[in-house]
C-alpha positions as CSV (number, residue, x, y, z in Angstrom):
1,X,103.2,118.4,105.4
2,X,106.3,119.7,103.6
3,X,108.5,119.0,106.4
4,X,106.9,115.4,107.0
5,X,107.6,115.1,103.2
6,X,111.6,116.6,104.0
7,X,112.3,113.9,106.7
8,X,111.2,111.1,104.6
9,X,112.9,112.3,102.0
10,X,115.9,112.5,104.3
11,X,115.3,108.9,105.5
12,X,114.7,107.7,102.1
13,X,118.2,109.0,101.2
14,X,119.8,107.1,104.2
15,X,117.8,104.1,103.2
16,X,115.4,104.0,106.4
17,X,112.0,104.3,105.1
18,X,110.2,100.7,104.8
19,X,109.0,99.5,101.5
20,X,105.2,100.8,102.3
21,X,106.6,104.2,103.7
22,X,108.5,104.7,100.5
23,X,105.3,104.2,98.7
24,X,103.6,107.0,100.5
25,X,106.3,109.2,100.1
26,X,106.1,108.8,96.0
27,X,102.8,108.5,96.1
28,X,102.7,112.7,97.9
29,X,105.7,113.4,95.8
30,X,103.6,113.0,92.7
31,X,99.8,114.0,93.8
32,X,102.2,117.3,94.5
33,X,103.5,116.9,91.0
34,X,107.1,118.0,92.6
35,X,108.7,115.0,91.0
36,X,109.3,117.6,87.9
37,X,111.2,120.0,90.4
38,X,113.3,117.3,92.2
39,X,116.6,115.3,90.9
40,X,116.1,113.1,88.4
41,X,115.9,110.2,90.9
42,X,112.9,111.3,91.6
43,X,110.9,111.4,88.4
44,X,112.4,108.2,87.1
45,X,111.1,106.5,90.1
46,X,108.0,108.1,90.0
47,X,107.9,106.9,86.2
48,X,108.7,103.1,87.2
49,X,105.8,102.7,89.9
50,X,103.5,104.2,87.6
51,X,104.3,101.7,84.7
52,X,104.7,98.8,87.3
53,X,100.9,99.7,88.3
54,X,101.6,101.1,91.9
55,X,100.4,104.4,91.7
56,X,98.0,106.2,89.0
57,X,99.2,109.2,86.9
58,X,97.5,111.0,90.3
59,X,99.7,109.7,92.9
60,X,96.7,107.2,94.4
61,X,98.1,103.7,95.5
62,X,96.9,101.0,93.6
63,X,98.6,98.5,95.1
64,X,99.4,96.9,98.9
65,X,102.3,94.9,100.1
66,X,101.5,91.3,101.5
């Protein structure tokens, strides 16, 4: 799992990772509360989908794409 959660990390950085893959990402990021260890970036997004009502303070999805 950690090194699924590198290479879309990677991909994220390059911009690669769809809209729903980026999600996912976030959403592992914070069920493995590692948004506190990572840059800032990180946390801030983490923050903003979780105010914008797409994930829970758990990291669970609460939201699809149409």
């Amino acid at each position: 799992m950690v090194r699924d959660l590198i290479d879309q990390m990677m991909e994220y950085e390059c911009g690669t990772l769809s809209d729903e893959e980026t999600l996912e990402m976030f959403s592992t990021i914070t069920k493995e509360k590692m948004q506190y260890s990572l840059q800032g970036h990180y946390g801030r997004t983490v923050t903003a989908l979780i105010i914008d009502g797409w994930l829970d303070r758990n990291g669970n999805i609460l939201k699809e794409f149409v």
